[in-house]
C-alpha positions in Angstrom: -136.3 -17.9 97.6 -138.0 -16.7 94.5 -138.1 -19.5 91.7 -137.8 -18.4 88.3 -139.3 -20.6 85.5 -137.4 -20.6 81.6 -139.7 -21.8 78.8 -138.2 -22.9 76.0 -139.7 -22.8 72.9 -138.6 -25.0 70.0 -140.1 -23.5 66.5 -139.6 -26.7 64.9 -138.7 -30.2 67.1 -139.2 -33.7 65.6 -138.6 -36.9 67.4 -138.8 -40.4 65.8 -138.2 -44.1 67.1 -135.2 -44.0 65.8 -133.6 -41.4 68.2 -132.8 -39.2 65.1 -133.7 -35.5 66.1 -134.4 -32.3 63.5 -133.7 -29.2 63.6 -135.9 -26.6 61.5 -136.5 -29.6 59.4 -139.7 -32.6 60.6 -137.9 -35.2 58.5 -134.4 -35.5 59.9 -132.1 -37.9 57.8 -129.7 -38.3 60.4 -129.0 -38.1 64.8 -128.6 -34.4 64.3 -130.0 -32.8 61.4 -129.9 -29.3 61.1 -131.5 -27.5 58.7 -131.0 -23.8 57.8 -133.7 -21.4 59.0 -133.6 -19.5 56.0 -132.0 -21.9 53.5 -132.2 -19.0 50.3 -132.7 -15.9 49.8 -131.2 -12.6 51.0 -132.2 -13.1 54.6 -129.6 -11.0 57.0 -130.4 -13.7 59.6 -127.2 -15.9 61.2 -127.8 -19.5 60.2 -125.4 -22.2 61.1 -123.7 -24.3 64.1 -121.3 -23.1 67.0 -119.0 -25.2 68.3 -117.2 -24.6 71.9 -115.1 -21.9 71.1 -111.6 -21.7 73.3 -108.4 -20.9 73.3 -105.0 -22.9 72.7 -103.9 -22.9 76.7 -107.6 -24.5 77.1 -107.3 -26.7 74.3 -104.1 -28.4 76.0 -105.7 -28.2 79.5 -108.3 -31.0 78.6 -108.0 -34.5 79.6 -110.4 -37.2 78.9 -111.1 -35.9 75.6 -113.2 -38.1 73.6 -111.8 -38.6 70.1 -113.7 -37.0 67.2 -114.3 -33.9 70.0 -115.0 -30.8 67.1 -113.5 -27.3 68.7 -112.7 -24.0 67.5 -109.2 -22.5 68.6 -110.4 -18.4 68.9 -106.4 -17.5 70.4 -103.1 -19.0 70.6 -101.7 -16.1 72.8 -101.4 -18.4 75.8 -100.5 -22.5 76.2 -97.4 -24.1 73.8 -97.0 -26.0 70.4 -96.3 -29.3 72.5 -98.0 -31.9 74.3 -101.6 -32.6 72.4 -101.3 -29.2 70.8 -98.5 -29.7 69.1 -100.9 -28.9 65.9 -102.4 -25.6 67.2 -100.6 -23.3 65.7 -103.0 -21.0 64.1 -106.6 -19.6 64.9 -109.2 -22.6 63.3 -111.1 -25.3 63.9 -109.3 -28.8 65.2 -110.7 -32.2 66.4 -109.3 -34.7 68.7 -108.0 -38.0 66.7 -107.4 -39.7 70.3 -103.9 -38.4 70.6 -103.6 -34.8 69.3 -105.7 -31.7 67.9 -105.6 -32.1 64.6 -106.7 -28.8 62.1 -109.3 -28.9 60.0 -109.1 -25.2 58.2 -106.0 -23.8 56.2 -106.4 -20.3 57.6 -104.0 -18.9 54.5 -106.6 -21.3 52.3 -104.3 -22.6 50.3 -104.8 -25.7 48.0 -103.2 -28.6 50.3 -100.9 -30.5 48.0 -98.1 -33.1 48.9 -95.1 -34.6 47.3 -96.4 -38.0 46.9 -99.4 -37.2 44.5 -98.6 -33.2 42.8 -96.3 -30.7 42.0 -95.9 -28.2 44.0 -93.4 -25.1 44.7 -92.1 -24.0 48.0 -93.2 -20.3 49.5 -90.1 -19.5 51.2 -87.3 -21.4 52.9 -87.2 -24.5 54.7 -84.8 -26.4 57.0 -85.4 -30.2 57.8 -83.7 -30.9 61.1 -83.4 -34.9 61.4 -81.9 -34.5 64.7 -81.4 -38.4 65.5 -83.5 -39.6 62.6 -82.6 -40.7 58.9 -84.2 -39.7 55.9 -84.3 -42.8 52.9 -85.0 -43.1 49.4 -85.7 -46.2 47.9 -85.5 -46.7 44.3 -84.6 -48.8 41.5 -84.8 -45.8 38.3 -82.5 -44.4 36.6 -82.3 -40.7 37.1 -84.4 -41.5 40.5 -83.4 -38.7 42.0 -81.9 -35.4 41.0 -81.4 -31.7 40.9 -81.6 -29.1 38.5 -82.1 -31.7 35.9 -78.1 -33.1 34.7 -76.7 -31.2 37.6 -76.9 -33.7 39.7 -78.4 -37.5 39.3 -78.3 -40.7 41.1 -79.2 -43.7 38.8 -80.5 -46.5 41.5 -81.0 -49.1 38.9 -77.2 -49.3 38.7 -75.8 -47.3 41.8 -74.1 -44.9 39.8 -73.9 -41.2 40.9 -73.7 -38.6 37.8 -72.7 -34.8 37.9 -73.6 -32.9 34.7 -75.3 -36.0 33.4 -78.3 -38.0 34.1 -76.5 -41.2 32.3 -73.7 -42.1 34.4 -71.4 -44.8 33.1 -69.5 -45.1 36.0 -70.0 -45.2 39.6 -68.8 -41.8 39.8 -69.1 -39.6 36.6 -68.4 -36.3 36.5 -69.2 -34.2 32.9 -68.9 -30.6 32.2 -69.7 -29.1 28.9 -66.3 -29.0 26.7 -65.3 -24.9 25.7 -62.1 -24.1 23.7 -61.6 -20.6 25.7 -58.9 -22.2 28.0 -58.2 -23.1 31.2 -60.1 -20.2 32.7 -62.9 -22.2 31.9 -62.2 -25.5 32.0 -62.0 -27.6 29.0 -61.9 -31.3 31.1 -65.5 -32.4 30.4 -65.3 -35.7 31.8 -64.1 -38.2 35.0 -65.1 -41.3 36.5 -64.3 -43.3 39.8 -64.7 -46.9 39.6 -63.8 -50.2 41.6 -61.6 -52.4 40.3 -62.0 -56.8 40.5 -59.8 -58.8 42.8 -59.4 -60.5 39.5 -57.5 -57.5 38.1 -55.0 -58.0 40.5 -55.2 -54.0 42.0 -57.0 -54.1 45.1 -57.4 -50.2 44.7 -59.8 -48.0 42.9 -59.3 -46.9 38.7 -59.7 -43.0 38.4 -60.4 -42.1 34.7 -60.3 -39.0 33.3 -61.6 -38.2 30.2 -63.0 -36.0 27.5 -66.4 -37.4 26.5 -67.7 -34.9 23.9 -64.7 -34.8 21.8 -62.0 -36.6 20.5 -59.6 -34.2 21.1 -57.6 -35.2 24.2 -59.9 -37.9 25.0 -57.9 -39.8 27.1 -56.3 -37.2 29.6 -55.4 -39.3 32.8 -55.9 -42.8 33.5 -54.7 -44.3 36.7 -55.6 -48.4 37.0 -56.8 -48.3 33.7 -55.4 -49.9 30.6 -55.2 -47.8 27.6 -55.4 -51.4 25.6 -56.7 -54.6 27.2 -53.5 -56.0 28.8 -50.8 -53.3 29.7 -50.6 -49.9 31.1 -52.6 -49.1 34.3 -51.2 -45.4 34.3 -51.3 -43.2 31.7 -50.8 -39.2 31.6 -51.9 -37.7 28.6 -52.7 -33.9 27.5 -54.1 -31.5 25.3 -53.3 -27.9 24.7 -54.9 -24.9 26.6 -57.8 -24.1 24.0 -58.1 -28.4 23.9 -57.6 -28.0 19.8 -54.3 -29.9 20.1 -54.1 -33.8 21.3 -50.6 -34.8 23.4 -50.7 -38.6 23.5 -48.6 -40.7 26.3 -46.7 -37.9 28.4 -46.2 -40.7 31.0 -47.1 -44.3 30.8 -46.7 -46.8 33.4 -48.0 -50.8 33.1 -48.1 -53.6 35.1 -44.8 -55.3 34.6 -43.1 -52.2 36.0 -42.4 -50.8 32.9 -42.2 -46.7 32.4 -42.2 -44.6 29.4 -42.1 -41.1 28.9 -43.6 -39.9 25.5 -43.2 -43.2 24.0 -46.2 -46.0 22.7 -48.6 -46.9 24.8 -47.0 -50.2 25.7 -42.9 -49.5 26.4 -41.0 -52.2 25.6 -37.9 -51.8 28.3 -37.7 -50.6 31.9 -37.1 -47.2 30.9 -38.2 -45.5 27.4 -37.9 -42.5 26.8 -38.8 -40.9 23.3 -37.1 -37.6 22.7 -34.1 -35.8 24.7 -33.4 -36.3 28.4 -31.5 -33.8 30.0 -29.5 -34.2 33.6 -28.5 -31.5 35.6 -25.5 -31.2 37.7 -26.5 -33.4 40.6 -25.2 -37.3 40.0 -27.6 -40.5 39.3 -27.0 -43.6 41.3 -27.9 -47.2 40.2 -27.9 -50.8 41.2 -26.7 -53.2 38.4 -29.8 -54.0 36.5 -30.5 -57.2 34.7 -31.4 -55.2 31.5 -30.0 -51.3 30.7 -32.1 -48.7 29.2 -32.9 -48.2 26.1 -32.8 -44.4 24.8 -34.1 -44.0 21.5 -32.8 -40.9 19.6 -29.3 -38.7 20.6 -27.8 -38.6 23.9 -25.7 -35.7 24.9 -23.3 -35.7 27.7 -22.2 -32.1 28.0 -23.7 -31.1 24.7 -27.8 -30.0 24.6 -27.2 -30.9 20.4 -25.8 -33.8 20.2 -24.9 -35.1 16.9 -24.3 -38.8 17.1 -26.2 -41.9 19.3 -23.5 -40.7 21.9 -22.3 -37.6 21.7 -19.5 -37.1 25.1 -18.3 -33.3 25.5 -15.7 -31.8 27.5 -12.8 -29.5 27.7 -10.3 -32.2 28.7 -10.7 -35.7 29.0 -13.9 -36.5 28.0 -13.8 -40.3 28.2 -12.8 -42.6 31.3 -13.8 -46.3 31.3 -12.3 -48.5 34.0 -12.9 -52.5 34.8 -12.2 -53.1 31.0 -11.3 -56.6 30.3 -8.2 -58.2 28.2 -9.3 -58.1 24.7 -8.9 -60.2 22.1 -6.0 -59.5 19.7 -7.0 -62.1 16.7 -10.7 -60.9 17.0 -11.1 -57.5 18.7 -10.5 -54.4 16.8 -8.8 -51.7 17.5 -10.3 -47.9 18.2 -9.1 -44.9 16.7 -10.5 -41.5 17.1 -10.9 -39.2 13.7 -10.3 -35.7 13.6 -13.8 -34.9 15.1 -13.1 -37.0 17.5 -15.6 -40.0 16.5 -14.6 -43.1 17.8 -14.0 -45.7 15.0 -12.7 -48.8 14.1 -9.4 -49.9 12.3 -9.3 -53.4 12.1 -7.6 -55.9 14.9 -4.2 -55.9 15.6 -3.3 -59.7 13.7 -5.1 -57.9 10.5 -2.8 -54.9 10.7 0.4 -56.6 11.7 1.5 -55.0 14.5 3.4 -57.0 16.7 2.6 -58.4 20.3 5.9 -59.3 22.2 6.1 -62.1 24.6 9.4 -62.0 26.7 10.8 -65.4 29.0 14.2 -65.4 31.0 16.4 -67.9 32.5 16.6 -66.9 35.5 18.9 -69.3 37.4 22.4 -70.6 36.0 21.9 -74.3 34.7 25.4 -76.0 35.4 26.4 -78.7 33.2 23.8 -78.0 31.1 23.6 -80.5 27.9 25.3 -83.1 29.9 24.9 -86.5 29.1 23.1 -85.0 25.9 24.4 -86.5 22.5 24.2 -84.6 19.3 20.7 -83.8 18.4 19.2 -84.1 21.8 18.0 -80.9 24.0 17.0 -80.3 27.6 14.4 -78.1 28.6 15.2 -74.3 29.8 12.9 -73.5 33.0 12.6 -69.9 32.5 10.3 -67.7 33.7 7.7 -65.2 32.2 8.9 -61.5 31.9 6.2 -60.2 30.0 3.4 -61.7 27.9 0.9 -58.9 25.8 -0.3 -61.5 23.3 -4.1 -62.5 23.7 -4.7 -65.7 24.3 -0.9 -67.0 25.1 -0.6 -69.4 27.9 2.8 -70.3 29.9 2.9 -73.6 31.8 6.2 -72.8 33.9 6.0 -76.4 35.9 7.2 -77.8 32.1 8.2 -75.0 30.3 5.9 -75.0 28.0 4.0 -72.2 25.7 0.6 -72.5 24.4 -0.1 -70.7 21.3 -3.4 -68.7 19.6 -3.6 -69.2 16.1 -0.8 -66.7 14.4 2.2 -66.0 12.5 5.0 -65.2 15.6 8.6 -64.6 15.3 10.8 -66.4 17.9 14.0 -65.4 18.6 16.3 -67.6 21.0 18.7 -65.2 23.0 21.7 -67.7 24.8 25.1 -67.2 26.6 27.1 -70.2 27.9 30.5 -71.3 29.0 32.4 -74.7 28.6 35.4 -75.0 30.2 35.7 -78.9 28.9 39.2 -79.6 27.2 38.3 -82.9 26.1 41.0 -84.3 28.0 43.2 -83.4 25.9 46.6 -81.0 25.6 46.8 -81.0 22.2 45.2 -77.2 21.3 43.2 -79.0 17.8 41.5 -80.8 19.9 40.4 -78.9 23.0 36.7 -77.8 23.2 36.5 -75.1 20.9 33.0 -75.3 19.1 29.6 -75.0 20.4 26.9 -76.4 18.8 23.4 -75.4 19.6 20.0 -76.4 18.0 16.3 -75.0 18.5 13.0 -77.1 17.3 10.8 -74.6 16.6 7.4 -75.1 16.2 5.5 -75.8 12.6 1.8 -76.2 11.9 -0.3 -78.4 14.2 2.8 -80.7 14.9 5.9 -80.2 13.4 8.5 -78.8 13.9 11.2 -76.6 12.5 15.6 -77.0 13.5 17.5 -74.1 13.4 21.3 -74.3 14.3 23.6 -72.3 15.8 27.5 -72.9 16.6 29.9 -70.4 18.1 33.7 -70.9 18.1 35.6 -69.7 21.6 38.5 -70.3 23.8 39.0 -73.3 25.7 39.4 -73.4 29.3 37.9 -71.1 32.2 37.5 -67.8 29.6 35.1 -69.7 27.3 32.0 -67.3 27.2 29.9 -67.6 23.8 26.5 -66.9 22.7 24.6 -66.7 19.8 20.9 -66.0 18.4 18.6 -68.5 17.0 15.5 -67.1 15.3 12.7 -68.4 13.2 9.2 -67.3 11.9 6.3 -69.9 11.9 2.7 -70.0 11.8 0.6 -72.1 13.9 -3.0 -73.1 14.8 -4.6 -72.3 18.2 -3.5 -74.4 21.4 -0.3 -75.4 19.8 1.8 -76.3 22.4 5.5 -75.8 22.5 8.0 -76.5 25.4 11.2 -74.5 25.5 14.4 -76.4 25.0 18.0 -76.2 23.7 19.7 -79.1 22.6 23.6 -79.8 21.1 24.2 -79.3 17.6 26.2 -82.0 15.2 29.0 -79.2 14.3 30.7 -78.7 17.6 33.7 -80.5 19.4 32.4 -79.5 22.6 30.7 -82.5 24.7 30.5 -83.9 28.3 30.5 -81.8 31.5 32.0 -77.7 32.2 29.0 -76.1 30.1 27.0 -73.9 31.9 24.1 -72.2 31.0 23.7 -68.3 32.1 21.3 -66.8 33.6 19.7 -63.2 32.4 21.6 -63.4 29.3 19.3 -66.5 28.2 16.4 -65.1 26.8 13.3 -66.3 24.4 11.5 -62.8 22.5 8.0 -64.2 21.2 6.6 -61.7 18.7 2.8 -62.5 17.4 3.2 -60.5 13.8 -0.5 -61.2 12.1 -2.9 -63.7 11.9 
């Protein structure tokens, strides 16, 4: 075998102690020190350094790569952006940082910039895929964060989120620039979301919607909020379609369960309604409430123009009230209906003097009635009540007895009776042939009034007489009064046979004024 000898010939070599070796240069300044053969001038001579030149499939092939290892990547036609050369992804140089390649040339030679220290553009699209991963921001600005400057902000100092603003006063506040060209563009130029305190009593959230750059319909909508500092927490306001016009309180709800409908901002009943209601022909059902409503203005019941507080309107019987109770005759008035049929008053019926009868009947026979009773004395009649129409007026059957309100009455005593009673005697003079009868009416607080009566009539079985004992009185309230009839001084006519009758025995009460 033929041995072939390679002389190498180094133009310029310099070794020192200190291990440091030169090239082109006898005073290297470091381990490796190359110097440029021909440092200036226009020399068409290749100066510099080659580094191991390979491509991307090599590149990821290595193992055992010590870090700091300087390549040059001359194809990425073969091998994969994975493993350790997850980075190669362009011709260039790369070293190894221990893990990965890791470029050191832009080949587009752009100015590197970041996020974190410049202002920068992007060149085209992008799409961050987090896959599993989160991407943060911490902050504690306002206006931290935000896009296309008011468009949208997130104020971290006080964890509000603004839309058209980068001042949010809420947690959520939404503003869009007021215009008076309608709703075809939208003159609402303000909302907020917000939480509301356990305090507050509302466990849900306020919604608030507003217009902030005018006063003009400021307040539109308002649910959990109070349009004062105590009350409503629902409020439905408006303003007309080019916003020129304000509509205050549409609908108003508060706290206390209390609902108005274009009324003040606080309603002061269950229901208030401020202006005309209308109902259809469908029907309304209610529980009794402890308090009615309270319509303020005209209400029409078949009539869209009503002309009084209540204004009822039909082509027959326009007015039905049932479950009245007995009224009072001394106190109550009476209610007339004028020729356009508005109801009005007259006075009560003691003012005007029109009489309310009271009507008692004996109805049983009382046999030997006035027996035993001398001249001046009466007996009580148990009748019975046939009719009784004046207010107030009290009958106490067990004794007979009538209970008055305060009035002027007429009372006329109705009797029949029969005494068949001759005295004993044969002698025609001096058979029973006069009746006497007396009535003690009632006078005042206590007194009372006699009235006489004596009929004349046969003696014997045909003995039927009657008679009529009336009187007028006035009397306070809760006089009392028992019923009797008791035997007059001017008869003859005494002992047993008279008999009382019954039906025919009749006391007419008439209440003629106060």
């Amino acid at each position: 075998m033929k041995k072939k000898n390679l002389t190498m010939v180094l133009l310029t070599f310099s070794s020192f102690a200190l291990a440091q070796v030169g090239i082109y240069t006898p005073n290297p300044t470091s381990t490796l020190d190359v110097t440029a053969k021909n440092a200036t001038g226009a020399s068409t001579a290749v100066d510099g350094l080659l580094v191991p030149r390979v491509d991307r499939l090599r590149a990821q092939s290595m193992t055992g790569i010590p870090t700091s290892t300087l390549i040059y990547v001359n194809g990425i036609a073969n091998g994969s952006l994975g493993g350790n050369a997850v980075n190669i992804d362009a011709i260039g140089y790369y070293y190894y940082n221990g893990s990965v390649w890791v470029k050191l040339h832009n080949p587009a030679n752009t100015i590197d910039t970041n996020i974190y220290n410049t202002d920068g553009a992007l060149t085209g699209n992008r799409v961050v895929t987090q896959g599993a991963n989160t991407l943060s921001f911490t902050a504690n600005s306002t206006n931290a964060f935000s896009i296309g400057g008011n468009t949208f902000s997130v104020d971290a100092a006080t964890k509000r989120l603004g839309l058209g603003t980068i001042a949010p006063k809420q947690q959520l506040h939404i503003v869009e620039a007021g215009s008076n060209s309608g709703m075809t563009t939208s003159f609402i130029s303000g909302m907020a979301v917000t939480g509301v305190g356990a305090a507050a009593g509302i466990s849900g959230p306020g919604f608030y919607l507003e217009n902030v750059g005018a006063p003009v319909g400021s307040k539109l909508l308002k649910i959990n909020y109070s349009l004062n500092s105590t009350e409503p927490i629902l409020n439905f306001q408006t303003v007309s379609d080019d916003a020129s016009t304000a509509v205050s309180q549409i609908l108003t709800l508060t706290r206390s369960g209390k609902l108005g409908i274009n009324a003040a901002p606080n309603p002061g009943s269950n229901l208030s309604v401020n202006g005309n209601a209308t109902i259809g022909n469908s029907y309304i059902t209610t529980a009794a409430p402890a308090n009615g409503a309270i319509v303020q203005g005209l209400v029409g019941i078949g009539t869209n123009a009503p002309t009084n507080q209540l204004h009822v309107n039909a082509t027959a019987d326009p007015l039905r009230l049932q479950g009245t109770t007995a009224g009072n005759t001394t106190t109550d008035p009476l209610m007339v209906l004028d020729a356009t049929g508005v109801v009005k008053t007259i006075g009560t019926l003691g003012a005007l003097s029109i009489p309310n009868p009271a009507l008692f009947r004996l109805e049983t026979a009382q046999a030997d009635f006035l027996n035993g009773v001398a001249a001046g004395g009466s007996s009580t009649v148990p009748m019975s009540v046939v009719k009784n129409s004046i207010s107030g007026m009290t009958y106490n059957a067990g004794s007979s007895t009538i209970t008055f309100p305060a009035g002027t009455y007429q009372i006329t005593f109705v009797y029949e009776a029969i005494h068949n009673n001759d005295n004993g005697t044969t002698v025609e003079a001096d058979k029973c042939r006069n009746s006497s009868y007396i009535v003690d009416f009632p006078t005042g607080a206590a007194g009372t009034q006699r009235i006489h009566s004596t009929a004349y009539h046969n003696s014997g079985a045909l003995s039927n007489h009657g008679g009529t004992i009336t009187y007028a009185t006035t009397v306070p309230a809760g006089r009392t009064w028992p019923i009797r009839l008791g035997r007059g001084q001017s008869g003859n006519c005494s002992g047993t046979g008279m008999t009382l009758a019954a039906a025919s025995t009749q006391l007419l009460v008439f209440r003629i004024g106060d």
